[in-house]
Phi, psi and omega in degrees: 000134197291198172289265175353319187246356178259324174286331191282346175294325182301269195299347173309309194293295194312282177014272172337316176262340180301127134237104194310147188190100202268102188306151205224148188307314148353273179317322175297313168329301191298302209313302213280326179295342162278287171345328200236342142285321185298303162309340213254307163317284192300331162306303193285352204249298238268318168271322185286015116274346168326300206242041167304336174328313196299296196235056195270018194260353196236296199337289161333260218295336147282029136262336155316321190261326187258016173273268196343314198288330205263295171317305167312342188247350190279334196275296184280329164321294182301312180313298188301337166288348195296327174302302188307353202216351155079169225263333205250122192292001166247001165273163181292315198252010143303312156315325162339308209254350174256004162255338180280322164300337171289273173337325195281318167322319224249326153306319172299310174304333177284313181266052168228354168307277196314352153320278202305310161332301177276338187276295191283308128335321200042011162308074188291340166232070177249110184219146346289181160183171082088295165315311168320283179334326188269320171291311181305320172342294177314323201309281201312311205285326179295314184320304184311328203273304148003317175288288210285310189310317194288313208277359160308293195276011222282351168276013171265002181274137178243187189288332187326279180315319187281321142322303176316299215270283152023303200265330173316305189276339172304301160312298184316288176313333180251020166281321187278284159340317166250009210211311198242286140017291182284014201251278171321326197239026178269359161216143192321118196249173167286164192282311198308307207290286171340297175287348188286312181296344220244321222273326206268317197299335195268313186307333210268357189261353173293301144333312204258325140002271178328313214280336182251005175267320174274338161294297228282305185291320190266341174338294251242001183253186173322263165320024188282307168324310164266002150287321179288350177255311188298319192274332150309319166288271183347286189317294161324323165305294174294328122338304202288344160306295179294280213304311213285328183281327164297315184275334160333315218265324156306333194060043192235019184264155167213174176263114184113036162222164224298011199235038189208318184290345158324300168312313168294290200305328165285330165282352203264298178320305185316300195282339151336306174288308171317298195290339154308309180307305187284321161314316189249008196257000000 
């Protein structure tokens, strides 16, 4: 298939999910008034851990407390496509918005798992333990939906792009392969934790795989935007990964430190993407 005729199948396809629609002032208002809570959050979450220095005895129990909560709205974000793109497991994009919503679930439940450890338990750094289950969880539906969107559009990838995306993912593997990996396995671990340490370096590169395979087709289309914001979480979440299992493997991760903001900012990104998706698309 020629360039040509692989972007034009490609916007054919974006088609299918585009609905033009010319924002009425109302709508425009609403638009701006997220756009300026959300920048306004994330600025305001992003200095109070800047300057935790201050207050490093409250740092913990506020990352404890706003993750959950940030994963929660990131949650109800995805939950709000569901009408629109519908309810039903044999359409493609139905399946999507109900798999990006699992994932999303299933993610909000780990870290209110890790809440309960710290808050109730008292357990402050517990990994793996019960919460893993639920983040590793996340993996499988996001993959899925990642999946069935790419293998929709999927004739519009030409070899340029599939080189492009080729070399992307060679770097993410040997950033992830030489730098963090060897870290994790330079002293003998319990077999969970060995294995807990084995299962997240292969999701995440699977995952961010998917994620540069669907930027790479979609950048230059209708959905080049909301792929560059849905694809900006993903990447933070996996950045928020890698740091936590290298300072885990040091014994230099604490709660509340600058490796949890990752975190925050990828749900935050999420739930951005969503509400972009349901709105402007």
């Amino acid at each position: 298939m020629s360039a040509s005729n692989a972007g034009a199948t490609t916007m054919q396809s974006e088609h299918i999910l585009k609905k033009e629609k010319v924002p009425s002032k109302k709508d425009s208002a609403r638009a701006r008034s997220v756009y300026l809570a959300w920048t306004a959050s994330i600025l305001s979450v992003t200095l109070i851990f800047a300057f935790q220095s201050h207050y490093s005895t409250l740092i913990g129990p506020f990352s404890n407390i706003i993750t959950p909560i940030v994963a929660g709205t990131a949650l109800f974000s995805s939950y709000r496509c569901l009408p629109r793109y519908g309810f039903n497991l044999r359409g493609k994009f139905d399946r999507v918005w109900i798999y990006f919503t699992l994932g999303m679930a299933s993610w909000t439940i780990a870290e209110v798992t890790w809440g309960i450890y710290y808050f109730i338990l008292k357990i402050p750094v517990p990994y793996p333990s019960v919460a893993d289950f639920f983040y590793i969880g996340a993996y499988f539906p996001l993959s899925l939906a990642l999946l069935t969107y790419f293998h929709t559009f999927r004739a519009g990838m030409t070899k340029q792009m599939t080189l492009v995306s080729v070399g992307a993912i060679a770097v993410c593997c040997a950033l992830v392969l030489g730098f963090v990996v060897p870290v994790e396995f330079a002293k003998t671990q319990p077999l969970l934790t060995a294995l807990t340490n084995s299962i997240y370096p292969i999701l995440d590169l699977l995952l961010i795989s998917l994620t540069i395979l669907s930027v790479v087709l979609f950048v230059r289309g209708t959905l080049g935007r909301w792929w560059a914001v849905l694809a900006t979480g993903i990447v933070l979440d996996i950045i928020g990964d890698e740091v936590f299992l290298y300072l885990s493997a040091r014994g230099m991760y604490y709660n509340g430190s600058f490796d949890d903001l990752f975190y925050i900012a990828a749900y935050f990104m999420f739930a951005l993407a969503f509400y972009v998706h349901r709105t402007k698309l």
